[in-house]
C-alpha positions as CSV (number, residue, x, y, z in Angstrom):
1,X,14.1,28.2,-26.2
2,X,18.0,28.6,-26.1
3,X,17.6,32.0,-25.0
4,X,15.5,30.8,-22.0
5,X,18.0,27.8,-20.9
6,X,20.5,30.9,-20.0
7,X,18.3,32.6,-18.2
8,X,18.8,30.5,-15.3
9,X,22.4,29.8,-14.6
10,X,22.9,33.5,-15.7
11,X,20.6,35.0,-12.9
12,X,21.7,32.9,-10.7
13,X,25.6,34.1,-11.5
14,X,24.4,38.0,-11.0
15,X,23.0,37.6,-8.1
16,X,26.3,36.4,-6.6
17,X,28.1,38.8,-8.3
18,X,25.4,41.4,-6.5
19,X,26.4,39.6,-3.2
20,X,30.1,39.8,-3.7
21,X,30.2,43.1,-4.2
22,X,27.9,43.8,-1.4
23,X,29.8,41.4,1.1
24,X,33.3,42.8,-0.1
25,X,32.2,46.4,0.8
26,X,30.5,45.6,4.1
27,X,34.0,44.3,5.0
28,X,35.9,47.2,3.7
29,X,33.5,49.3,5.7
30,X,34.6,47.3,8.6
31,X,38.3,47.4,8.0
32,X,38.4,50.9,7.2
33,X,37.0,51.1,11.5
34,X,39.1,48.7,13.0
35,X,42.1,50.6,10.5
36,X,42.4,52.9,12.9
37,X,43.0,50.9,15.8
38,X,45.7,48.6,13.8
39,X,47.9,48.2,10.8
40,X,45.2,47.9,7.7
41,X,47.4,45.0,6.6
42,X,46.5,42.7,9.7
43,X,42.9,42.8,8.5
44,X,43.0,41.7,5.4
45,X,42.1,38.4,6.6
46,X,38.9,39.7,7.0
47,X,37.9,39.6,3.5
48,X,37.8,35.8,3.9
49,X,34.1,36.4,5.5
50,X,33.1,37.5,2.2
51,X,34.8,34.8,0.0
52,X,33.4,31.8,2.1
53,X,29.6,32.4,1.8
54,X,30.3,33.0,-1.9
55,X,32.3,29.9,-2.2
56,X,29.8,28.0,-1.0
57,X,26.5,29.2,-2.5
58,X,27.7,29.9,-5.6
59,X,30.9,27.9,-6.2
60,X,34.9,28.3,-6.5
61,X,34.0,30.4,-9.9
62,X,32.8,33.5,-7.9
63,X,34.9,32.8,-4.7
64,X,38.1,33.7,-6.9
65,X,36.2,36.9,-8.5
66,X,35.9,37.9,-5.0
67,X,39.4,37.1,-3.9
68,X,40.0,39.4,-6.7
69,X,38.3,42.0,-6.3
70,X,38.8,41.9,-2.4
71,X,42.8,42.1,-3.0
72,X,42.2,45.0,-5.2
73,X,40.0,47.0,-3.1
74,X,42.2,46.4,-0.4
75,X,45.5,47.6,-2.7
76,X,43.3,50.5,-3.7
77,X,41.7,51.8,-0.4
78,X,44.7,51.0,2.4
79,X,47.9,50.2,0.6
80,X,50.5,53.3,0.2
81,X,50.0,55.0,-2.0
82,X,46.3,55.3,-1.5
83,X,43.7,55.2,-3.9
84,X,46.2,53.8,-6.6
85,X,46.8,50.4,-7.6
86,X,50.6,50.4,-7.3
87,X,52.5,49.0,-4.4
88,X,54.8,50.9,-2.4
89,X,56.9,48.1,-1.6
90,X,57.3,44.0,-1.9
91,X,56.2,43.2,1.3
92,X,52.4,44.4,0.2
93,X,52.4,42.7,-2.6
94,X,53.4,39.5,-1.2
95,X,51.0,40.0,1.7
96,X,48.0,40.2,-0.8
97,X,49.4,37.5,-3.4
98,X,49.4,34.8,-0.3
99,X,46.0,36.0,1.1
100,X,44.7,35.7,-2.6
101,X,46.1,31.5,-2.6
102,X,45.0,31.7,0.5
103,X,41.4,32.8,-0.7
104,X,41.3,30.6,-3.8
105,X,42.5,27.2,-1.3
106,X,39.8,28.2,1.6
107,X,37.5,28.8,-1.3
108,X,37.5,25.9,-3.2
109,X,37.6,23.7,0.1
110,X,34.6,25.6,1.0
111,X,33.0,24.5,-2.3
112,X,33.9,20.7,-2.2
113,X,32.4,20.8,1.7
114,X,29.2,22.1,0.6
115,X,29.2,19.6,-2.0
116,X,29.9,16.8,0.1
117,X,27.2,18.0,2.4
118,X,25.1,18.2,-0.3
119,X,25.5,14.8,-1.6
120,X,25.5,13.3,2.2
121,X,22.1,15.0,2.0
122,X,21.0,13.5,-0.7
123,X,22.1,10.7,0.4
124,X,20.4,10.3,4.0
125,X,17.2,11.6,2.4
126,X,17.2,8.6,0.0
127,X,18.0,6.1,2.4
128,X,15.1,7.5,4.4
129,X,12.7,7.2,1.5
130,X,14.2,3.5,0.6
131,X,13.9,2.6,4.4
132,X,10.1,4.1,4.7
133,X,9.1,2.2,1.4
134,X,10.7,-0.8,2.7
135,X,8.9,-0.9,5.7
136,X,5.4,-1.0,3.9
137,X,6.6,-3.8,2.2
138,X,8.0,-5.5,5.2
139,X,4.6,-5.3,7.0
140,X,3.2,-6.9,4.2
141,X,0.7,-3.3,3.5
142,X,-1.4,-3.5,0.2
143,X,0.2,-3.0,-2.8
144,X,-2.0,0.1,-3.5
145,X,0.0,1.9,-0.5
146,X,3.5,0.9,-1.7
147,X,2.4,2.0,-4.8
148,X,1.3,5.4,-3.5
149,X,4.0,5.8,-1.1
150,X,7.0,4.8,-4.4
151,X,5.4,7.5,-6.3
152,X,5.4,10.4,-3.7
153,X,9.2,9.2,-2.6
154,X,11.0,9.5,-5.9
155,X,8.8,12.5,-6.9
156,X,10.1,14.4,-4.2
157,X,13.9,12.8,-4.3
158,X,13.9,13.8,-7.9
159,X,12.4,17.0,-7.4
160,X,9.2,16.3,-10.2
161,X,6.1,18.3,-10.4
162,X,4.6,15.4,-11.4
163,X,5.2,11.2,-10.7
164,X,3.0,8.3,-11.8
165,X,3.1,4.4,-11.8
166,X,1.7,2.5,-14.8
167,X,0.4,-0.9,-15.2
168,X,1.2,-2.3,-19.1
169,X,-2.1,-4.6,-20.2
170,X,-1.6,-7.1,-22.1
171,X,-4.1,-5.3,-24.5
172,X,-1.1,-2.9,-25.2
173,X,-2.4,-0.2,-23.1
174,X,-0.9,0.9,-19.4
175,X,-2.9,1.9,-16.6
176,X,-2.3,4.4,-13.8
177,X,-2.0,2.8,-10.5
178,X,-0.7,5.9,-8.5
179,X,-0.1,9.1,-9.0
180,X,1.2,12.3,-7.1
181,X,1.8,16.2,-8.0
182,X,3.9,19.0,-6.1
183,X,0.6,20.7,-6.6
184,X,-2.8,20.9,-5.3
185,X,-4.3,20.9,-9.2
186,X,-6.1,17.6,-10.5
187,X,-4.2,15.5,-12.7
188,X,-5.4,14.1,-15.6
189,X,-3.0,11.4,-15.2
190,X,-4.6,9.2,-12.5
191,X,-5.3,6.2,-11.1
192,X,-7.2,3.8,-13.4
193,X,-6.5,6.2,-16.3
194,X,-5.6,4.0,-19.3
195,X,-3.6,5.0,-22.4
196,X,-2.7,3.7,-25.5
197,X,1.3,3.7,-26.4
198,X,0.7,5.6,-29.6
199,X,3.2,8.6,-29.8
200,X,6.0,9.8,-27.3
201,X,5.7,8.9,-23.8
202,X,8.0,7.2,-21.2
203,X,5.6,4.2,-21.4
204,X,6.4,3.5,-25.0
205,X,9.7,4.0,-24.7
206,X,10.5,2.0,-21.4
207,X,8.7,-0.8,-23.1
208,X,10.5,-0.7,-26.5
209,X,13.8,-1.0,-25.4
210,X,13.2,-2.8,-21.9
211,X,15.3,0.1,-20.0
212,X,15.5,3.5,-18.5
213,X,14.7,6.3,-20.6
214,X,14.4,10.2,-20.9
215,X,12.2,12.7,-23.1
216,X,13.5,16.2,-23.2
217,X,10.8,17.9,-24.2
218,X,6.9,16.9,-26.1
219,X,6.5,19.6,-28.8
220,X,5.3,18.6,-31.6
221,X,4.6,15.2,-30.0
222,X,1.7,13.3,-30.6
223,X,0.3,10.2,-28.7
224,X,-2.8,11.0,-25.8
225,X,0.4,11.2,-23.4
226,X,1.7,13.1,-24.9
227,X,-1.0,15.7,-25.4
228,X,-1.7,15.6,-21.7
229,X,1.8,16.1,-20.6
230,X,1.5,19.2,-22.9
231,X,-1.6,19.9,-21.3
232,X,0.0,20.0,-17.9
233,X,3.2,21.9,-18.6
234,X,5.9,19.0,-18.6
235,X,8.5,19.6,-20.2
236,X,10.8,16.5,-19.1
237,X,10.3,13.3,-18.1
238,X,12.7,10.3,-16.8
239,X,11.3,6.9,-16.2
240,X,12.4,3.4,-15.1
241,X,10.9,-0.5,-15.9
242,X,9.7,-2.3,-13.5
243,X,10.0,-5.9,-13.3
244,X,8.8,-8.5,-11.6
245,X,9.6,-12.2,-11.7
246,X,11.5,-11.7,-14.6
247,X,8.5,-9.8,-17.1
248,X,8.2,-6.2,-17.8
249,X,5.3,-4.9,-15.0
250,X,5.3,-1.6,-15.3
251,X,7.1,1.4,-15.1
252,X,7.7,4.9,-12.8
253,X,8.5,8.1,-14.1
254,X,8.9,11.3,-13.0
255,X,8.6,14.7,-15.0
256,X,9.3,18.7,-14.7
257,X,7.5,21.4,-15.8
258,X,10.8,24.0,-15.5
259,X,13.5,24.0,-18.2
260,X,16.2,22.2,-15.9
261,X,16.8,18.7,-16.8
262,X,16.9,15.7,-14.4
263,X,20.6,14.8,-12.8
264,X,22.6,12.3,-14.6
265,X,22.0,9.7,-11.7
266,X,17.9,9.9,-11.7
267,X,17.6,6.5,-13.0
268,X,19.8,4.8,-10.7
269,X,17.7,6.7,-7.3
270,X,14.6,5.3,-9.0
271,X,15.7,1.9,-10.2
272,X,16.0,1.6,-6.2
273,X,12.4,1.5,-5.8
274,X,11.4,-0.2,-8.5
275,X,13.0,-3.2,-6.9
276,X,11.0,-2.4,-3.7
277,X,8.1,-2.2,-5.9
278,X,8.8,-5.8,-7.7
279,X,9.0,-7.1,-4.3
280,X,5.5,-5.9,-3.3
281,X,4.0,-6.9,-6.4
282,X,5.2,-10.6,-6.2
283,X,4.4,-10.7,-2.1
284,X,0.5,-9.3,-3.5
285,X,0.6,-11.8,-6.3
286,X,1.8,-15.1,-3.8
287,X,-1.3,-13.6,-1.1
288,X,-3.5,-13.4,-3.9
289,X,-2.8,-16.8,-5.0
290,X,-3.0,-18.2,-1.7
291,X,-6.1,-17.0,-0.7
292,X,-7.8,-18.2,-4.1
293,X,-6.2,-21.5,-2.9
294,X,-7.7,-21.6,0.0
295,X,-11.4,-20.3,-1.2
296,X,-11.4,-22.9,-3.7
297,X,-10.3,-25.9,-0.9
298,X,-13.3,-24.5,1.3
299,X,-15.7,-24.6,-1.3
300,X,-14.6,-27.8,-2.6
301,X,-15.0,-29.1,1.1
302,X,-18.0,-27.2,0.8
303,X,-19.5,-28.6,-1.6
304,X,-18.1,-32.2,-0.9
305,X,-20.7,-31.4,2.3
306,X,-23.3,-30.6,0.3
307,X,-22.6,-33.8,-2.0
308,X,-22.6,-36.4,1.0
309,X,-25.7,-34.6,2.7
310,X,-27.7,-35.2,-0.2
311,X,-26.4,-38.6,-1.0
312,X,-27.9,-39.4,2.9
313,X,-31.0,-37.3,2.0
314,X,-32.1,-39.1,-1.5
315,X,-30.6,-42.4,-0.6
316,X,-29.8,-44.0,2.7
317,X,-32.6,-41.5,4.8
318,X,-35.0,-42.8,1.9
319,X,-34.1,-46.4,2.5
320,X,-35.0,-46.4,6.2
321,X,-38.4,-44.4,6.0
322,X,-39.5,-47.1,3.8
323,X,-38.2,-49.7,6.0
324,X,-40.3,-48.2,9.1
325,X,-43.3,-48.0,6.5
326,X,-42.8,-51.6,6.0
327,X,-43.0,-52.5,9.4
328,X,-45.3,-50.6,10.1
329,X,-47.5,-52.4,7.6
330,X,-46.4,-55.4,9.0
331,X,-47.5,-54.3,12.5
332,X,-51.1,-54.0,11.4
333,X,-50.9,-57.9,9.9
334,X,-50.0,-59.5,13.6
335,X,-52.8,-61.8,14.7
336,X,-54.0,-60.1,18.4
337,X,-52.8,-63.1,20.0
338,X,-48.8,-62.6,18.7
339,X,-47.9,-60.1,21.6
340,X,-44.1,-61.1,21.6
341,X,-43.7,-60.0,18.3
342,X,-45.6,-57.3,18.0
343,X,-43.5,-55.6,20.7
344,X,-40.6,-56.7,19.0
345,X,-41.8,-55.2,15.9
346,X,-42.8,-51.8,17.9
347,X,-38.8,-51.8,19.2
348,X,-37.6,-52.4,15.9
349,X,-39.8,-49.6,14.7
350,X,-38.8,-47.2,17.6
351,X,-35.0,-48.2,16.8
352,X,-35.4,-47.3,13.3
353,X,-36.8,-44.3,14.1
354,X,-34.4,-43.0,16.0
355,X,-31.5,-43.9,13.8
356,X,-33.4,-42.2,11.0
357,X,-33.7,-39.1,13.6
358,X,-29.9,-39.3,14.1
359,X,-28.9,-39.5,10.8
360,X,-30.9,-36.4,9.5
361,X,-29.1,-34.5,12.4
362,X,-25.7,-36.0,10.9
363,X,-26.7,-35.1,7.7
364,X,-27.9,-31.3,8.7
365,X,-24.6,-31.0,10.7
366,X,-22.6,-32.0,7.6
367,X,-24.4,-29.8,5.6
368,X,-28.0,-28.1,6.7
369,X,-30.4,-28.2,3.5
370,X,-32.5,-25.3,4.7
371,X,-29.4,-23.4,3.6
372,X,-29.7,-24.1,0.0
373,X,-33.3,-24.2,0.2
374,X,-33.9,-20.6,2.0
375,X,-30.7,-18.8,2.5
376,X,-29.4,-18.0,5.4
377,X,-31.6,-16.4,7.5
378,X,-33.8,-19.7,7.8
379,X,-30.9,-21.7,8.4
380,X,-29.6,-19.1,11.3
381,X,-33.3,-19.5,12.5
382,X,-33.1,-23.3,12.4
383,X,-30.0,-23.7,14.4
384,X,-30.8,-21.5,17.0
385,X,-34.3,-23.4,17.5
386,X,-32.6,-26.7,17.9
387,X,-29.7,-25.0,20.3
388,X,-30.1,-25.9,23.8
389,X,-29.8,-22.6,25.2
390,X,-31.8,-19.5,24.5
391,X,-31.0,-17.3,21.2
392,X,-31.9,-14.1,20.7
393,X,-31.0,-13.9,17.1
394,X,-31.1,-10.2,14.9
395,X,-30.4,-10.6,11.2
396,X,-30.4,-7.6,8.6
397,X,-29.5,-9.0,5.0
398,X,-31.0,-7.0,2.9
399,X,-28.1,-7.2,-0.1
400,X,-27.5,-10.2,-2.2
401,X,-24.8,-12.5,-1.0
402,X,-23.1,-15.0,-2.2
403,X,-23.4,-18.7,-1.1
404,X,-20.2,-19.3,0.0
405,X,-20.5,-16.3,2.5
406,X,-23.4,-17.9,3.7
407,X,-22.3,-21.1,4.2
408,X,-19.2,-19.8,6.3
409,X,-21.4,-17.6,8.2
410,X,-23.7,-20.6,9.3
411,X,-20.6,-22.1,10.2
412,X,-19.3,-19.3,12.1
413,X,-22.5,-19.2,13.9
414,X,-22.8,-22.9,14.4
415,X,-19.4,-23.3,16.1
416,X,-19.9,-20.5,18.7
417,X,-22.9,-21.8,19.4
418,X,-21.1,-25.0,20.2
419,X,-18.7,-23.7,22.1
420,X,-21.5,-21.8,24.7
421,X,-23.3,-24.9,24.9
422,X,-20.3,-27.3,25.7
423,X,-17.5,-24.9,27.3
424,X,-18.8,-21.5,28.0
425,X,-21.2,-22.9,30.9
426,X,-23.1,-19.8,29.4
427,X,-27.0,-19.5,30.1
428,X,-28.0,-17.3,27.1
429,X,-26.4,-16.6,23.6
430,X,-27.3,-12.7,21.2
431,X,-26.5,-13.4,17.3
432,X,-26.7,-10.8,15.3
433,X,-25.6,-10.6,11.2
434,X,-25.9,-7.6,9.4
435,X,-24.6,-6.5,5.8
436,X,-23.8,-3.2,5.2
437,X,-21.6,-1.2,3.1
438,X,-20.1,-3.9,0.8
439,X,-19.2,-6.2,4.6
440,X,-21.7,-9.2,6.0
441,X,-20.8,-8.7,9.5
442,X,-21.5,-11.3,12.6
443,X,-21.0,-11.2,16.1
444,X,-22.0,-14.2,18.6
445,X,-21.9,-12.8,22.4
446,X,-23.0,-15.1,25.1
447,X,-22.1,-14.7,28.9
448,X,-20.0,-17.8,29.9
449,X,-17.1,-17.9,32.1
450,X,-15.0,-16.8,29.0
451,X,-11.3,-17.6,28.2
452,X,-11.7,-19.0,24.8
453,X,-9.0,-18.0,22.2
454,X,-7.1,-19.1,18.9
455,X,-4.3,-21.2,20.4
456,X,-6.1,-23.7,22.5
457,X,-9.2,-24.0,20.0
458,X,-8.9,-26.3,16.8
459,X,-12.7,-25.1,15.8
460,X,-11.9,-21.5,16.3
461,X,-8.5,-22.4,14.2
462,X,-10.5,-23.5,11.5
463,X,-12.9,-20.4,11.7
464,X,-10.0,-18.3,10.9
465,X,-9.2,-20.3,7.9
466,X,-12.6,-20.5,6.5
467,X,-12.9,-16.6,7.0
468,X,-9.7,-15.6,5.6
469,X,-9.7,-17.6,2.5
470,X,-12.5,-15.8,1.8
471,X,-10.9,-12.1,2.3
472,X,-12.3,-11.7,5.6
473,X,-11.1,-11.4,9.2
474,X,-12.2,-12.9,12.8
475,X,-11.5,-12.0,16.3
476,X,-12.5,-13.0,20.1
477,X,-12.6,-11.0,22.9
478,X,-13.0,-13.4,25.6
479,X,-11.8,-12.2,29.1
480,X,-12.3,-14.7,32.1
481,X,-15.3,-14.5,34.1
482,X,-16.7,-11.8,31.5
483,X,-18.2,-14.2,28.5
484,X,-17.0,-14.5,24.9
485,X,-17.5,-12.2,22.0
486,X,-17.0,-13.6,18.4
487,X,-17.2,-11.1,15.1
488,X,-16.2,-12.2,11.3
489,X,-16.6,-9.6,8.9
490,X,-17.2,-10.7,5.2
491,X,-16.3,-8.7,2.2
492,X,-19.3,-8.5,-0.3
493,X,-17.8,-7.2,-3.8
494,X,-20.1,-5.5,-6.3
495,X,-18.8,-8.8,-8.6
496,X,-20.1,-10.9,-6.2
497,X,-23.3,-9.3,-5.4
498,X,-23.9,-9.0,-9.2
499,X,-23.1,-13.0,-9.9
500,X,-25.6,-14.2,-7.2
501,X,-28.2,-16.5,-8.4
502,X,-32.2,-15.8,-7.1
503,X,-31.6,-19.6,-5.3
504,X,-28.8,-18.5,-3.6
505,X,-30.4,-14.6,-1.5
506,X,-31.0,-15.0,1.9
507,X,-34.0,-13.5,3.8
């Protein structure tokens, strides 16, 4: 293994060795032709156009072995007496003392510019990948993209074969939540992966002592993680917590399958973006929270609806039908010649009537029964039989869905319809609802005068809330003099789909 660690650094060394050599004779060649044209000792600048490219490829280290061994080509080949390395007189050997300083200075500035370069590269390209992640989490993008987009960034700032986010349970396991390779290969470490923290890993060790931490190497490891980083030729690994709201979340890490080790400041590039990553969790974690505020205010309004329509239904609804079935009775008991009062009794019944006809529509506007009854096909059918203009209504809802999609939906539905029939000036109305592909999916066109939109609505206003709190989305396309177009999309999880009761499919 030791054996192998020189390998590197010592390749690397002979192959600038290779290229001095090479660069200092191509010069020589060079001076030896212009030699004959001017004094040989003008030119020995020229050996300054082999020392710079090795100063900064390979370092300060070779640039002097090629100062050297340009001043003692140069003393060998065109300093009296030729082809020996004595010098003839002081003046020569002053010359090549000051052009071998002056080699060594140029040399070594060389080196520290290509360093600073280097670093100002590093730099800009980190910056970049901090600015690019930040933007994601700026624009509010789901935390499954900053999570993708953290992994791929400090894989290729640290140079890794192989990054990966984890998610610790509280079941003491972590679970991948993205994942990225320099290869095309599959890696067994993916996304929804989960591992116990039994044996070496990065995992373990970031949650053990709450900080950054480093494996050199996983022989002789055990642990799963470890087996599959032996699996996958990783040799290295660096990793860094991240936390959120002031509890251990998870943790990035980054590993090599080469022999070189990770820079001294890996931690510190990758501690940048597990703040970003904090910061994206907790935005995810508030929207989460907000929207499962909102559901559960609609479906407590919801079923507040449902509560006062069938308080009317069984109680006062109840109360008047036997009222009108008492008069009624008493209509039949009037002696023929009491025709005063038995048309007051016939206007009293009428009355009644009518009021009990009103409050049912009250008490189906608050909350239609047919809904709970038959789902929402029936109810969609209902309301577009009692709408004053003509519906042409298509539904297709073949999957299960859940009754507070279908109670939104109906209310979707029911709104546009009430905006045709009071501001659209429209003379026909097309519903259609279909559920496909995990999405219940409406869209209410009718051909009014158009004009409708968010800002001046308070119905449409509330639409928007009742659909979003749900994890859905709404928009109207409503130019003037071209008639309105309403679509809310729905999304139908496989948990939701799976919880539905028999009572509560529609058609």
């Amino acid at each position: 293994m030791a054996r192998r660690r020189v390998r590197l650094p010592t390749r690397r060394w002979l192959n600038g060795l290779l290229a001095s050599v090479a660069m200092v004779a191509a010069t020589t060649g060079i001076i030896a032709l212009l030699g004959r044209h001017m004094s040989p000792l003008h030119l020995l600048v020229l050996y300054l156009l082999a020392v710079l490219p090795v100063a900064v490829i390979w370092g300060t280290g070779l640039a002097l072995v090629t100062s050297v061994l340009s001043v003692l080509t140069y003393a060998y080949l065109f300093v009296p007496p030729f082809h020996s390395f004595e010098l003839a007189d002081s003046d020569s050997g002053v010359a090549l003392g000051v052009f071998f300083l002056t080699a060594a200075v140029v040399g070594e500035l060389a080196a520290r510019l290509r360093r600073a370069a280097l670093a100002s590269a590093r730099l800009t390209e980190e910056q970049s990948a901090l600015r690019r992640v930040a933007t994601l989490v700026a624009r509010s993008a789901p935390a499954s993209a900053v999570f993708e987009a953290v992994t791929q960034e400090v894989g290729l700032l640290c140079g890794a074969d192989l990054a990966r986010m984890e998610r610790y349970e509280t079941d003491g396991t972590v679970t991948g939540v993205a994942a990225w390779s320099r290869s095309s290969m599959p890696d067994p470490l993916t996304v929804g992966t989960r591992f116990d923290l039994n044996g070496l890993s990065i995992a373990r060790e970031v949650r053990h002592n709450g900080g950054a931490a480093r494996i050199k190497n996983y022989a002789d490891a055990i642990g799963a993680i470890a087996q599959e980083a032996r699996a996958l030729g990783i040799r290295s690994s660096v990793g860094c917590p991240i936390v959120v709201a002031g509890r251990l979340w998870g943790v990035i890490a980054a590993s090599r399958k080469s022999e070189e080790s990770f820079p001294a400041n890996t931690e510190s590039q990758i501690t940048s973006f597990t703040e970003l990553v904090a910061t994206a969790v907790e935005n995810a974690e508030a929207r989460a929270e907000l929207t499962a505020s909102r559901a559960r205010i609609v479906n407590a309004a919801d079923e507040t609806r449902r509560r006062i329509e069938r308080d009317l239904h069984d109680g006062v609804q109840q109360r008047l039908v036997s009222v009108v079935l008492l008069l009624g009775a008493a209509q039949a008991k009037v002696p023929p010649e009491s025709d005063e009062l038995r048309t007051r009794l016939d206007h009293v019944t009428t009355e009644l009537t009518d009021a009990l006809d009103e409050l049912r529509e009250m008490a189906r506007g608050i909350h239609p029964s047919v809904l709970a009854r038959g789902g929402l096909t029936p109810a969609l059918r209902a309301l577009a039989r009692r709408s004053p203009l003509p519906v042409d209504l298509v539904v297709h809802t073949e999957t299960r869905i859940p009754m507070r999609i279908q109670v939104s939906a109906y209310y979707v539905v029911c709104e546009a319809l009430t905006n045709a029939v009071k501001h659209a000036q429209a003379s026909a109305v097309r519903v259609m609802v279909e559920a496909t592909d995990g999405v219940l999916g409406l869209c209410v066109h009718d051909d009014g005068v158009g004009g409708a939109d968010f800002v001046r609505g308070t119905g449409l206003v509330g639409l928007k809330d009742r659909v979003e709190a749900l994890g859905g989305r709404i928009s109207v396309e409503s130019p003037h003099g071209a008639g309105t177009t309403l679509r809310a999309e729905f999304p139908l999880t496989k948990a939701d789909r799976d919880s539905v009761k028999p009572a509560e499919v529609g058609d």
